[in-house]
Structure formats: structure tokens, C-alpha cells
C-alpha positions as CSV (number, residue, x, y, z in Angstrom):
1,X,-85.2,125.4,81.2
2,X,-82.2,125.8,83.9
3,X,-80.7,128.7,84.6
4,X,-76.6,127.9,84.7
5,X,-74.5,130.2,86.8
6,X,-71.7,129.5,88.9
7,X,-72.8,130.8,92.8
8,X,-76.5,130.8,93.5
9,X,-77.3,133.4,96.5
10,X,-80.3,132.9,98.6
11,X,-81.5,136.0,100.0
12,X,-81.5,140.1,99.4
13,X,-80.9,141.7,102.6
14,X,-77.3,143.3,104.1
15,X,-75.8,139.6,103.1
16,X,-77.2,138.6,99.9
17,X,-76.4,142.3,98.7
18,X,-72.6,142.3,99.9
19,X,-72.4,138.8,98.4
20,X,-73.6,139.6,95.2
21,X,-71.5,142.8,94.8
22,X,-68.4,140.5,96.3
23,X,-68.8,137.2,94.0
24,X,-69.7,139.4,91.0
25,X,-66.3,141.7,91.8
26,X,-64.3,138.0,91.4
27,X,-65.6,137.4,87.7
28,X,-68.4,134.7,89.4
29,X,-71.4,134.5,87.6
30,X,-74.0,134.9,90.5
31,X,-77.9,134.5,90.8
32,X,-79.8,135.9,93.6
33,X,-83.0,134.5,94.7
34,X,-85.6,137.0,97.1
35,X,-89.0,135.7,98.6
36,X,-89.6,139.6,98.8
37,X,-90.4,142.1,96.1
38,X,-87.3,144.1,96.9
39,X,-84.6,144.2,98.5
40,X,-83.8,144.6,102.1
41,X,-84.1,141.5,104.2
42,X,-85.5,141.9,107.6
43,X,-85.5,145.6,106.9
44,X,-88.0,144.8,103.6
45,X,-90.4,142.7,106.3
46,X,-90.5,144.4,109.7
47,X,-92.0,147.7,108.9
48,X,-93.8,148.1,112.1
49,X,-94.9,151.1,114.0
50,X,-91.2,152.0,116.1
51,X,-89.0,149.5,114.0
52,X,-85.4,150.5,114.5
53,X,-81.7,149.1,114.9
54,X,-80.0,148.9,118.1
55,X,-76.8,149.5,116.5
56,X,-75.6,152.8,115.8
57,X,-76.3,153.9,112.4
58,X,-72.8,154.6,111.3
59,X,-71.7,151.2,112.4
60,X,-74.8,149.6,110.9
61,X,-73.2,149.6,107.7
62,X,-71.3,148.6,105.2
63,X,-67.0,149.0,105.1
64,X,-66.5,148.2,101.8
65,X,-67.0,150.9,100.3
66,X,-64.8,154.3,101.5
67,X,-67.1,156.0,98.9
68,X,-70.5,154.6,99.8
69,X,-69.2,155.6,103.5
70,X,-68.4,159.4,102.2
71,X,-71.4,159.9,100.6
72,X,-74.7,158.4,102.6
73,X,-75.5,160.4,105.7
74,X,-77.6,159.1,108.1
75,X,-80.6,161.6,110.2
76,X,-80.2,159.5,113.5
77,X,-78.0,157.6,115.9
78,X,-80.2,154.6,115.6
79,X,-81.8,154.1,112.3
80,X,-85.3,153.4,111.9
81,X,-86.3,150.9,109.4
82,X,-87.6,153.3,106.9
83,X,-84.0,154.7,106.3
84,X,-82.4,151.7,106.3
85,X,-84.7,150.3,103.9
86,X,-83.9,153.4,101.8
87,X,-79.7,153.1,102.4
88,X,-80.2,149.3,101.1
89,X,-81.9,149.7,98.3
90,X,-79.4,152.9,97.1
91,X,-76.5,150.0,97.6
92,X,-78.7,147.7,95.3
93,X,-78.6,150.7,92.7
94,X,-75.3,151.8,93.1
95,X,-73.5,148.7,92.4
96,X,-76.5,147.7,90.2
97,X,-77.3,144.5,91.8
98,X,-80.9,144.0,91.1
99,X,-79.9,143.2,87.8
100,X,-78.7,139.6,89.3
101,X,-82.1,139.1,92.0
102,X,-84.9,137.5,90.8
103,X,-87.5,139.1,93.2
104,X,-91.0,137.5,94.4
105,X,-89.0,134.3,93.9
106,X,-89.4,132.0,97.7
107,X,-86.5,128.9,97.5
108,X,-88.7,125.7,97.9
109,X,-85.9,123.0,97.5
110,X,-82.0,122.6,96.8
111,X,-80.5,119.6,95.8
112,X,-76.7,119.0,95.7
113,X,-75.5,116.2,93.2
114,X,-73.1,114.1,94.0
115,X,-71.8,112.9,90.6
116,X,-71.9,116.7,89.1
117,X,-70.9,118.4,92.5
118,X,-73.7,121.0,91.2
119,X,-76.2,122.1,93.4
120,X,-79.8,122.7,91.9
121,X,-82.2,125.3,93.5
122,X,-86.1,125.3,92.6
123,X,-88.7,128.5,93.8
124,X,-92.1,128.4,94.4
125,X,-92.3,130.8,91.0
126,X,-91.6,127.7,88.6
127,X,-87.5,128.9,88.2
128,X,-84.8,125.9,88.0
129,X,-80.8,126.9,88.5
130,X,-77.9,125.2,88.9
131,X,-74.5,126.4,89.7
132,X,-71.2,124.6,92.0
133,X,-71.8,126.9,94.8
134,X,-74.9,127.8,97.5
135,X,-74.5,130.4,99.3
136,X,-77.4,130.7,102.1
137,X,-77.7,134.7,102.8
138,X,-80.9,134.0,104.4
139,X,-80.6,136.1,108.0
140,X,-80.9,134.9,111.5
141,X,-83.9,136.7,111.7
142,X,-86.0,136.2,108.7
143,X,-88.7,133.6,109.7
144,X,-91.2,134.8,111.6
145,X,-92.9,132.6,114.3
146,X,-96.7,132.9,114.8
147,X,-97.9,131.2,118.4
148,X,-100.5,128.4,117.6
149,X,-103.4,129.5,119.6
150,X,-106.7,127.9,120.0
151,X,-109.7,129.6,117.8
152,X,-107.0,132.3,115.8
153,X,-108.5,131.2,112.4
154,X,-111.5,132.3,113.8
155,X,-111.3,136.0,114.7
156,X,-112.8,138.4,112.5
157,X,-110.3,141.6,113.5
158,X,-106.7,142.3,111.8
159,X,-104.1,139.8,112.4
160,X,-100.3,141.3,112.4
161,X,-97.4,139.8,113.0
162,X,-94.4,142.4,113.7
163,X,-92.1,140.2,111.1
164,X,-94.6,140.3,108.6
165,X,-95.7,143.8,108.6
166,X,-98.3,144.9,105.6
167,X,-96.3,147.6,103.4
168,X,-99.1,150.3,103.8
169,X,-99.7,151.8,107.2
170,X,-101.9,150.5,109.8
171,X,-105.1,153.0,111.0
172,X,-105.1,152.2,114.6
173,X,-106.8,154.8,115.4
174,X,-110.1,154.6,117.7
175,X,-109.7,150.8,117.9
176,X,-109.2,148.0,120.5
177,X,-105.4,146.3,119.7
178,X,-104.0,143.9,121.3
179,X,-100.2,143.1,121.5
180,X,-99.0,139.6,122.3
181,X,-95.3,139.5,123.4
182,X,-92.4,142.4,124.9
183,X,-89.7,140.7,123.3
184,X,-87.7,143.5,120.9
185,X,-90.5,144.1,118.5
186,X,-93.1,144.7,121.1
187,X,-91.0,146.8,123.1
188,X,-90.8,148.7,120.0
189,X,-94.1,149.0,118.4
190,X,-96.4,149.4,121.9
191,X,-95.3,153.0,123.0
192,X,-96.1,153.7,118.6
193,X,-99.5,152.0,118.8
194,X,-100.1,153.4,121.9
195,X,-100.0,157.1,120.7
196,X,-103.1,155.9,118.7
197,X,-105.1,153.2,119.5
198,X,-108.0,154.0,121.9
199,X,-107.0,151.2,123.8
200,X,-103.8,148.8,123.8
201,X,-103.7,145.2,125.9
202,X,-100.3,143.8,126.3
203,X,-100.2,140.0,126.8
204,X,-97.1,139.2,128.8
205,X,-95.1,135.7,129.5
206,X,-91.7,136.4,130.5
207,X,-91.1,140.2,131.1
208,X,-87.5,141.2,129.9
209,X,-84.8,143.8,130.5
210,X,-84.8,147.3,128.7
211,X,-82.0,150.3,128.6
212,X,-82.8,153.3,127.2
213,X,-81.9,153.7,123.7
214,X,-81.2,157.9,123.8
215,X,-82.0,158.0,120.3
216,X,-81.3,161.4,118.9
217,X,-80.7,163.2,115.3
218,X,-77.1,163.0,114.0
219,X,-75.7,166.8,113.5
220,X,-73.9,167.6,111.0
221,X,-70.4,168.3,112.9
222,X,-70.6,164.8,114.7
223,X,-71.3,163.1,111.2
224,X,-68.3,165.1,109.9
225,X,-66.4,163.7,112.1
226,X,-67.2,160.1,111.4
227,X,-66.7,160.5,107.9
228,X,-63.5,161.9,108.5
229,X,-62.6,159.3,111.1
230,X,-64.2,156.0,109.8
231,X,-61.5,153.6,109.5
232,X,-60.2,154.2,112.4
233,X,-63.8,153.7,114.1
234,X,-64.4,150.4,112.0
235,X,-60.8,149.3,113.6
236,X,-61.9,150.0,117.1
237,X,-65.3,148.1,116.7
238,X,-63.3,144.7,115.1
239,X,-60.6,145.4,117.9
240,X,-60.6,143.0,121.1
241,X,-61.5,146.5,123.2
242,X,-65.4,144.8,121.9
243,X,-66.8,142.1,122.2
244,X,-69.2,143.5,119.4
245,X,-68.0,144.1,116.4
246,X,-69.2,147.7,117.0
247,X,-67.9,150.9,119.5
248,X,-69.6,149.5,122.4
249,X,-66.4,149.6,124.9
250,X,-66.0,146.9,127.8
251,X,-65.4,148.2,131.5
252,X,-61.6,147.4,133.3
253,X,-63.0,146.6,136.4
254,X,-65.1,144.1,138.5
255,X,-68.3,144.9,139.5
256,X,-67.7,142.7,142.6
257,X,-64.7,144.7,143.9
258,X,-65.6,148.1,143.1
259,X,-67.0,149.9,145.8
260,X,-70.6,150.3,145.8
261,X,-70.7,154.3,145.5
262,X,-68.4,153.6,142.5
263,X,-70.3,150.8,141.0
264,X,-73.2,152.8,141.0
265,X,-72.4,155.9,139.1
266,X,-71.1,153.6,136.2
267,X,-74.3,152.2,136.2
268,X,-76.0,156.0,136.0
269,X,-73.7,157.2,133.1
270,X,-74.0,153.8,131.2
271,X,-78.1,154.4,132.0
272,X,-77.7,157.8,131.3
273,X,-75.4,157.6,127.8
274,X,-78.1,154.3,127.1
275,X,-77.5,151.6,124.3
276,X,-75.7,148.2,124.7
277,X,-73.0,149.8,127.0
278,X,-74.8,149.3,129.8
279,X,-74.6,145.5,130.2
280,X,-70.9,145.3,129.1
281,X,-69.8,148.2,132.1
282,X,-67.7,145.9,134.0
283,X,-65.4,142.6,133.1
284,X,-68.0,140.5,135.3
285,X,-71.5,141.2,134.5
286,X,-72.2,138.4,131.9
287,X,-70.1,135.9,133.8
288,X,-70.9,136.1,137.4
289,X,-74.5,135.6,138.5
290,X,-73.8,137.7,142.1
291,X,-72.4,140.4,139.8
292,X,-75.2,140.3,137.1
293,X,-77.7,140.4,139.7
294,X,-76.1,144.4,141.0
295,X,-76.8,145.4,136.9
296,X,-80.3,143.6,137.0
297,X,-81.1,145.1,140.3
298,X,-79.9,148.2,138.6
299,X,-82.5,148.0,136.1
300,X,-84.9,146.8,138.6
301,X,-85.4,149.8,140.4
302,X,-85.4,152.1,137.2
303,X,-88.1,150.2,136.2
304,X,-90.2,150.9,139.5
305,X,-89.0,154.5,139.6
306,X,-90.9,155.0,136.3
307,X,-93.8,152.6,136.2
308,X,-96.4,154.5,138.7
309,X,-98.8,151.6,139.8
310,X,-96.9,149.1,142.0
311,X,-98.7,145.7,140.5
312,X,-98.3,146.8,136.9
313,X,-94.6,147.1,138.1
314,X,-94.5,143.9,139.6
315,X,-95.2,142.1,136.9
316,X,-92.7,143.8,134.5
317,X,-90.0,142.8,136.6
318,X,-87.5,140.6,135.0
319,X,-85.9,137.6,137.4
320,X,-83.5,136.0,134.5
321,X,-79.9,137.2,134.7
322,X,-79.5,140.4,132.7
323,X,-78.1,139.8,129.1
324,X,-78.9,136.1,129.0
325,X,-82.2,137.2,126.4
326,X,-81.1,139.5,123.9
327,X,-81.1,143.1,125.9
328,X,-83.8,145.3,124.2
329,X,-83.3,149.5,123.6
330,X,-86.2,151.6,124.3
331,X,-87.8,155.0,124.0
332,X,-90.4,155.4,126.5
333,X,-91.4,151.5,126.3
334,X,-92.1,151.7,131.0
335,X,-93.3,155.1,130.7
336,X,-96.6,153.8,128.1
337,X,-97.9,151.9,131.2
338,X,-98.6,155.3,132.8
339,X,-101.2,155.4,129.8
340,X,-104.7,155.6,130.9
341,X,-104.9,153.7,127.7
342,X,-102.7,150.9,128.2
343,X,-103.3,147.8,130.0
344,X,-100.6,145.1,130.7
345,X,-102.1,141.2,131.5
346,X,-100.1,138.9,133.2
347,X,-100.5,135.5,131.0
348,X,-98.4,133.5,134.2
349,X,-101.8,134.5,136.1
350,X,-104.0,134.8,133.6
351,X,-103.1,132.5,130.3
352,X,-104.7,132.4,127.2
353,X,-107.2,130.2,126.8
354,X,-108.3,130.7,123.3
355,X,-108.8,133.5,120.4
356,X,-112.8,134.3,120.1
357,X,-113.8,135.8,116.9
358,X,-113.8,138.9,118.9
359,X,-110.8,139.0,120.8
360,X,-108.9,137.1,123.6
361,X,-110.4,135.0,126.1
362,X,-107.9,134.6,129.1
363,X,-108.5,132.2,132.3
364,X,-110.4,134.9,134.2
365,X,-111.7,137.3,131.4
366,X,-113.1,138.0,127.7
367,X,-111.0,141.2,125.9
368,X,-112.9,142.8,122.8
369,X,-110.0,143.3,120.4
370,X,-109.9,145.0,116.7
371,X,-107.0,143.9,115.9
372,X,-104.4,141.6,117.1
373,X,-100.6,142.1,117.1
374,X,-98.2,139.1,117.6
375,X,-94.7,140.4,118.6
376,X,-93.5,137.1,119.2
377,X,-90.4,136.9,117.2
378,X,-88.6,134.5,114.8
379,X,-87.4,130.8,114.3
380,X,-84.1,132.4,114.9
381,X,-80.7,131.3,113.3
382,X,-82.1,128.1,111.7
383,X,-85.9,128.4,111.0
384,X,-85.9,130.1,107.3
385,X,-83.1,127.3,106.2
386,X,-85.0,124.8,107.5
387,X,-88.4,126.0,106.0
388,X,-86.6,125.0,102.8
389,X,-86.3,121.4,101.1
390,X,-82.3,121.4,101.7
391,X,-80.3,118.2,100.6
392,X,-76.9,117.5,100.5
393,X,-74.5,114.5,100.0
394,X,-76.7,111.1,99.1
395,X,-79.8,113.4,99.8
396,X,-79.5,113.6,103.1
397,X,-82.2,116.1,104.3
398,X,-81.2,119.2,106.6
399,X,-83.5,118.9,108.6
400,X,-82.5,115.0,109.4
401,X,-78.8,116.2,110.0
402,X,-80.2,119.4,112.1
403,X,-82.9,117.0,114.0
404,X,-80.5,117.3,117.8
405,X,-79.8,121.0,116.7
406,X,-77.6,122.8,114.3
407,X,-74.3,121.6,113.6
408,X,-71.6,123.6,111.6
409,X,-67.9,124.0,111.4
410,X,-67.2,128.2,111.9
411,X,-70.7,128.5,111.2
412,X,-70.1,128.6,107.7
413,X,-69.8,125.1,106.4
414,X,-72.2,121.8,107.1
415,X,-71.2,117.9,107.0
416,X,-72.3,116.2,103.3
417,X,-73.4,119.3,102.5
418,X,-70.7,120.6,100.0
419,X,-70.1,123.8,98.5
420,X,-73.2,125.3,101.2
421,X,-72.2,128.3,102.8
422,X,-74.0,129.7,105.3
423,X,-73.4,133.8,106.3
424,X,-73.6,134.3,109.7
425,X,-75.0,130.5,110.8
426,X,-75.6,128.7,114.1
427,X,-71.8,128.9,115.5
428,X,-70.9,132.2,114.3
429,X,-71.2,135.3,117.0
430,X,-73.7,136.4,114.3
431,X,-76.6,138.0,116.5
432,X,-73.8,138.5,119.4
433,X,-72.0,141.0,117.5
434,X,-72.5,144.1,114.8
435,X,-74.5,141.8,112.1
436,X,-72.5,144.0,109.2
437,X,-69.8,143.4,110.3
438,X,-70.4,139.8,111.0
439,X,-72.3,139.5,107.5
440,X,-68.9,141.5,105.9
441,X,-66.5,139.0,107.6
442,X,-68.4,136.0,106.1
443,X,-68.9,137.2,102.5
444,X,-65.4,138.0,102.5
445,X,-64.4,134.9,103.8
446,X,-66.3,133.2,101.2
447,X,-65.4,134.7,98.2
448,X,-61.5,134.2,99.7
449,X,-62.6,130.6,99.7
450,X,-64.0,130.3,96.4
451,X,-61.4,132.3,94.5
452,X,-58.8,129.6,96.2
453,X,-60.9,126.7,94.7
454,X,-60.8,128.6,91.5
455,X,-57.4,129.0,91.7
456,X,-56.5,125.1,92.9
457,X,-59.2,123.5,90.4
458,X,-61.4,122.6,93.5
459,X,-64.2,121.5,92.9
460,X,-66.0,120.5,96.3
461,X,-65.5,121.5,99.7
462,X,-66.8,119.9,102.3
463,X,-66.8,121.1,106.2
464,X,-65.8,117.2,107.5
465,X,-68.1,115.6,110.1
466,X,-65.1,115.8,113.0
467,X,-64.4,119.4,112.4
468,X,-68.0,120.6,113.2
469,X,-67.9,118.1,115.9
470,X,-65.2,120.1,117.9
471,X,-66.7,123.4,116.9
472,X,-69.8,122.5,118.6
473,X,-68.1,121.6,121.3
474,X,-66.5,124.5,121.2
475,X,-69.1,127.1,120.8
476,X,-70.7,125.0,123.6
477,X,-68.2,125.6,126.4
478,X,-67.6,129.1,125.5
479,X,-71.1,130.2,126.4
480,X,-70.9,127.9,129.3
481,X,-68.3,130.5,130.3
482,X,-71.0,132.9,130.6
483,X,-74.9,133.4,131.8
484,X,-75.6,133.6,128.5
485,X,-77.5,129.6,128.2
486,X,-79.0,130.3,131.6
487,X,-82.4,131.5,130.5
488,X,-84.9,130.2,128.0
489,X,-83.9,132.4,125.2
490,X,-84.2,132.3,120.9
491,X,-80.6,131.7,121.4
492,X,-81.2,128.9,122.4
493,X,-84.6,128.2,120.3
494,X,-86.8,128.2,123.6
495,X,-89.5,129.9,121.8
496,X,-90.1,127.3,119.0
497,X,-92.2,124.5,120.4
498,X,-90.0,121.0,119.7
499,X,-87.1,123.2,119.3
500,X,-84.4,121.1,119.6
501,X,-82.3,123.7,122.9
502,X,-78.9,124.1,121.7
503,X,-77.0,127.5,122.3
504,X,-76.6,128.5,119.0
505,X,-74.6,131.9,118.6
506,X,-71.2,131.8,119.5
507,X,-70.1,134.9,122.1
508,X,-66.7,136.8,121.1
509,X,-66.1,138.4,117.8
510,X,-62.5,139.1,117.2
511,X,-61.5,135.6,118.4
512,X,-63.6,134.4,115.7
513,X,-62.6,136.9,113.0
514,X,-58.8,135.3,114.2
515,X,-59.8,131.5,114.1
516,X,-61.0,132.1,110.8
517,X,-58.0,133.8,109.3
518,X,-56.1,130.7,110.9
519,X,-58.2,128.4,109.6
520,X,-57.9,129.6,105.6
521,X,-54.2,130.6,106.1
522,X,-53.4,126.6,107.3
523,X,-55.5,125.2,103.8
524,X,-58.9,125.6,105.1
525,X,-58.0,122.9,107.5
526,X,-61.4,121.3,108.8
527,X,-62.8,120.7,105.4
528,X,-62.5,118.2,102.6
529,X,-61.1,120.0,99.3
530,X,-61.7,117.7,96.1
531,X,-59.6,118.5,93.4
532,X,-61.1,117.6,89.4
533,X,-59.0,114.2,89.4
534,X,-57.6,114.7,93.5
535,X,-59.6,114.4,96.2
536,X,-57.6,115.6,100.0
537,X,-58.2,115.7,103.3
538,X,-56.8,118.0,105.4
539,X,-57.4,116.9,109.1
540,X,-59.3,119.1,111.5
541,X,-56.6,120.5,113.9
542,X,-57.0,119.4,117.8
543,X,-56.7,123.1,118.8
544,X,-60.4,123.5,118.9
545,X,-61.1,121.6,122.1
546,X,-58.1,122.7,123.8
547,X,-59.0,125.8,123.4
548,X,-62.4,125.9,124.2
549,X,-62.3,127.1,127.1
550,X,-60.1,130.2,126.7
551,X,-62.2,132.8,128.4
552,X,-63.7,136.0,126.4
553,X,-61.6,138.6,125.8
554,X,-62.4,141.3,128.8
555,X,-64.3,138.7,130.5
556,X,-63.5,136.9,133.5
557,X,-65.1,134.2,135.0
């Protein structure tokens, strides 16, 4: 038996949610399909020790709703995954959306038809459905990536991965753990383990930069105050005064010509305040090398002031331009070295050889381990769509049009693939920005989309081939404009072995949020419309490479 509906969504987290409430709100008959047994996305799978957001509560959320706004209330500046789990699944039953995901339900395959213009989704759980339109709400951060290390099926401890987290606590207490990877998750989760384990190892590659989050409870007046104030703060977080899609204000002035007392105290009270407005303190720091290195410097010497032995310092020292890997937010990550507990190894000295059935076997040493902790991230941006069977026009596989690296038009739409949409896809600012508010702009921009093909009797649309040819291009030489490409990042799928490295978030939100708007306000120029008996082109417009190297908004280069 098929299931008919009109828009099938692929994925329950902050995306799949907003797109079921958004379709639905339309009169589209929509069908949700979750790998998960709830919802929550990346908030349902990382439940490791420290999880959290590094975006503000009150901004990580949704707009849509002034009531939903009034009436949550969130305990902390930065959420912890815990409550955020909690505040998605309260959206789920206030708008009653669970009633349209079929949960425990993993997307093997989807097949788009060329003679129906129907697409045709199958899940590991036996389920066939067909509707006109797929909407991919899978996350940029949804598929996790374990390291394929020598002898790993053979040790006889606990094997974790951060991404993957088992939904019943971990007992580290009195045992030997091991922690492979400081990106985010293991900046996160060491100082938590650490509180407990009798002994924690970190395994280091590439040590990375870390401000201080200042996490602290919200009181009541300052969440008064919000609530009061919200549109007006959700205005200044879309504005051009952000490069962020959140309150996260950019400096006036260059680093480079401010004096050096000056520069200096900015640093301090963006140190001191902590979060992501550190990195955007002046115009030049993401743009200039000689000006990034005075913020990593910066940071540098922090890092030394805290950490009290001079090699285990040494070796946490970062040497990539600042901001060029996603910057992490801590609470006390430098201070758990001063553990007598905590041990960090330097895998650039000491690399790992193999797993033992006991623990880790590095080039100069044997570590007993009881359980073993990979923190090593995700097949960002494209690794969950591509874990799926995806084929479009003539069945061309996704993977086979993906095989140099992603290419889409805004992000949203993919050549021969018709009536795919992707939320907040390779070419989008997606990770670069406020994910809400990047996930918010998408769905919207969607179901504006699809209530204009309902309205026009279209009945395919089709990003064309030259349109995501320019804004690939274009994404391109914007982050050329910055430092961003200059390290081996997840950006830029460095961390997947046979990765195809291609920058794949595109830097500057409200520019987007504009080229969009032009883009559906000139016909949804860029993509192939097919009327029932009409089928039109509409050309993609030249503007894209001429424009592609307008500088950021508050950026110089």
C-alpha cells in the first residue's frame, strides 16, 4: 500500500517541525518521516554530558509564533539540550504535529518520476509514499562520523559517539575514559566527564579556539524584558548590524588601525561579556590574516594564562586563523587540564596506532580505557542526504551529481532533481548564521513557493543546471573574501576521508535573506516552472557573478 499525500518531509527537528506546522497551515497534506523515536533532531541525538547551544536561548527559537514566544520561558542564556529537547517537543504538541510524523521510520530511498512528476519515498520500516513535493529537513548536523580506526570492533569497553548519545545516563564514575577529538562536542562533554571519571585521556589532532561561553540563569526581569521586546530583537538579529541572524553585533572599527591600548580592551570586554562577539569585535578580523592573528594571539595568551603546565599548553595552542573552524563556547573546557585527573596526548607526536580490546595503543604507549568517547563530529551539510538512495530526473543518483561536491541554486533547489527542497543546504549561510532563523527563512520560503505553484497549476520546478552554476560560483568567491576556506575545516568536509573539499556554507545572512526575496519576487528566476500543459523557462539572471564579489556587510577586505 502507498501512502498519497501532497509534501513529504524528511526529518523532525527545528525544520521538519516548522515545515509541518507551515505546509499544514496552507491546506497541504503533509507526511513527516523521523529515523528517531521523537522529535527533536540533533537535540533528540546529542544528549551528551555538557550538550548545549551556542546561541542564546531567546534567539534559539522560533518567530512564528508571538504566543509560543509569550508563553515558554527559558532557565538560561544558553540552553542545554535537555530544555531544548523539552521546548521542541511542547511545539510538536501545541500545534499537534506528531499526528503527521511517522517516528522510528529511517528514509532508505526516494525516487522522483519523471512521467508523474511524483516523488516516491521508501523507509527502512517497510512504509511507501508518494506525494509532488520533497522537502529534505534533514539538518547540517545529523550524521554522525565515526573515525575508522584499526582493532575498534575489538575493544571490550563502552563505545560513544557524542552524536549518538544512549538516552539513559552514562556511569562514568571510577572508570578509565577516553575522549577522541576537541572539536565542539568534546570541548563540551570533557570538563562533564571529568567531574567523574577517575581518569579522562584526551586524544588531540588539531587543537582549536575557545571563548568563554558566560553561561548564566535567565532572571525573571531580563526575560520580561524580552518578551516585551521580541520583535524588535528578532529585527535586530535579521538586520545587516549581524552577520548572524542573531544579536551578536559587528565592531565599526579596524583592528589594524586602532591603537593597541584600544584594541586590547575590546578584546577584554568581548572576552569578558564571552559568546560569538568576540570574533566579530572589529570589521577586519575574519578578512585580514595580520588582523586575525591580534584576536588569535588574543586568545593565545588566555589560554597560557589558565593552563598551568607549559607543554600541556603548548600543545592546545591553535595556529589556524581564528574563526576559520567553527569557534567553540566553553565553561571551564582549559581549566579541566589543571585536573590531576585529566591527561591530554598529542596524536601529531604520538598517533594512534590501533584500538586494543583494552584501550588505545599510540606510537609510544598502551592506555587502559573503560570506555571510549568519539567527539569527532558529523558528515556536515551533506552526509545524512547522501546516506540516502536519492534520485531525480532519469534516475540520476545524488550522489553521482554531488561526486565533485554539492551543487545547489540558494541552497534550496538541485539540477534534475525537481520539486527537492532542501532547508538550510550546502549554499545557504545555514551553519554561519542563527540555524532558526536560517531554518524559518527556508520553510517560509518554501511554502511561498509551493502555494505559487498551487496557484499557477505548476507542477514541477526545477533549480536549472546554469543557475546553480553561478551560485556556486558565487558562494565560492564570497568566502574567498574571507579566512574562512583557509583551514581544514567540516566547512569544508576536511574531516570526511574522500570528502570531496568544497566550501560549503555560504557567509552573510541578510544578503541572502535579500537575494532570495529577489529571486521569488522576479518568478523564481533560476528555476524551470512546468505548467500541467506549459512548460517555461525563466533564465537565470547574470547578476549572480557580477556580484559575487560584493564584500560582507561590515566586512572589509
Amino acid at each position: 500500500m502507498i501512502e498519497e499525500t501532497d509534501v513529504i518531509v524528511v526529518g523532525a527537528g527545528f525544520a521538519g517541525l516548522y515545515a509541518i506546522h507551515r505546509l499544514r497551515r496552507s491546506g497541504w497534506r503533509v507526511r513527516c518521516f523521523e529515523a528517531g523515536s521523537g522529535v527533536g533532531g540533533t537535540w533528540y541525538w546529542n544528549r551528551y554530558p555538557g550538550a548545549r547551544c551556542d546561541v542564546e536561548s531567546i534567539e534559539y527559537s522560533y518567530s512564528f509564533d508571538e504566543s509560543l514566544e509569550q508563553d515558554w520561558t527559558w532557565s538560561e542564556l544558553y540552553a542545554g539540550q535537555p530544555e531544548i529537547l523539552r521546548y521542541l517537543e511542547h511545539v510538536a504538541d501545541r500545534f499537534d504535529l506528531r499526528r503527521d510524523i511517522r517516528f522510528d521510520s529511517r528514509v532508505e530511498s526516494a525516487t522522483y518520476d519523471d512521467g508523474t512528476n511524483l516523488w516516491t519515498v521508501r523507509t527502512r520500516d517497510g512504509v511507501t509514499a508518494r506525494g509532488r513535493f520533497l522537502v529534505m529537513a534533514t539538518g547540517a548536523l545529523s550524521s554522525a562520523n565515526v573515525p575508522d580506526l584499526p582493532g575498534l570492533g575489538d575493544f571490550t569497553g563502552r563505545v560513544l559517539h557524542t552524536g549518538r548519545w544512549p538516552h539513559e545516563p552514562v556511569d562514568f564514575r571510577g572508570a578509565r575514559v577516553g575522549v577522541v577529538g576537541t572539536g565542539s562536542s568534546g570541548i563540551q562533554a570533557i570538563p562533564r566527564i571529568a567531574e567523574h571519571a577517575e581518569q579522562v585521556v584526551v586524544f588531540q589532532r588539531t587543537p582549536g579556539y575557545s571563548v568563554p561561553a558566560r553561561n548564566r540563569p535567565l532572571p525573571r526581569e531580563e526575560l520580561d524584558e524580552v518578551k516585551a521586546n521580541y520583535a524588535r530583537l528578532r529585527a535586530e538579529g535579521r538586520s545587516r548590524a549581524t552577520a548572524f541572524g542573531a544579536r551578536t553585533p559587528l565592531g565599526t572599527a579596524e583592528s589594524l588601525s586602532t591603537p593597541a591600548a584600544a584594541r586590547e580592551r575590546e578584546f577584554e570586554e568581548r572576552w569578558r561579556t564571552g559568546g560569538f562577539g568576540f570574533i566579530s569585535a572589529f570589521t577586519d578580523l575574519v578578512v585580514e590574516r595580520a588582523a586575525n592573528d591580534l584576536a588569535a594571539d588574543f586568545v593565545r595568551r588566555k589560554i597560557r594564562n589558565v593552563v598551568r603546565d607549559p607543554a600541556v599548553a603548548d600543545a592546545l595552542m591553535p595556529t589556524a586563523a581564528i574563526g576559520c573552524k567553527r569557534l567553540c563556547l566553553d565553561s571551564g573546557y582549559f581549566e579541566t587540564y589543571n585536573r590531576a585527573n585529566v591527561r591530554l596526548v598529542d596524536l601529531n607526536r604520538s598517533p594512534i596506532q590501533r584500538i586494543t580490546p583494552t584501550g588505545i595503543r599510540t606510537a609510544t604507549e598502551s592506555l587502559p580505557l573503560d570506555h571510549l568517547v568519539f567527539a569527532t563530529g558529523f558528515d556536515a551539510m551533506t552526509g545524512a542526504l547522501l546516506a540516502m538512495d536519492v534520485r531525480g530526473q532519469d534516475g540520476l543518483p545524488l550522489r553521482e551529481a554531488w561526486r565533485d561536491g554539492p551543487r545547489t541554486y540558494l541552497g534550496l533547489g538541485v539540477p534534475r532533481f525537481p520539486n527537492m527542497f532542501i532547508v538550510a543546504g550546502p549554499g545557504s549561510p545555514s551553519v554561519l548564521t542563527n540555524m532558526v532563523m536560517a531554518i524559518e527563512h527556508h520553510v517560509e520560503w518554501i511554502g511561498d513557493c509551493l502555494d505559487h505553484a498551487r496557484r499557477s497549476g505548476i507542477v514541477r520546478i526545477e533549480a536549472t543546471t546554469s543557475a546553480a552554476a553561478g551560485w556556486v560560483r558565487h558562494v565560492n568567491n564570497v568566502a574567498a573574501s574571507t579566512l574562512l576556506p583557509t583551514c581544514n575545516s567540516w566547512y569544508l568536509g576536511a574531516n570526511i576521508p574522500g570528502k570531496p573539499r568544497v566550501f560549503m556554507p555560504l557567509p552573510g545572512f541578510p544578503q541572502y535573506v535579500e537575494r532570495c526575496a529577489t529571486v521569488a519576487a522576479n518568478g523564481y528566476f533560476g528555476f524551470n516552472l512546468t505548467h500541467r500543459r506549459i512548460r517555461s523557462h525563466v533564465p537565470s539572471p547574470t547578476a549572480f557573478t557580477a556580484q559575487a564579489s560584493r564584500p560582507l556587510a561590515g566586512l572589509r577586505r
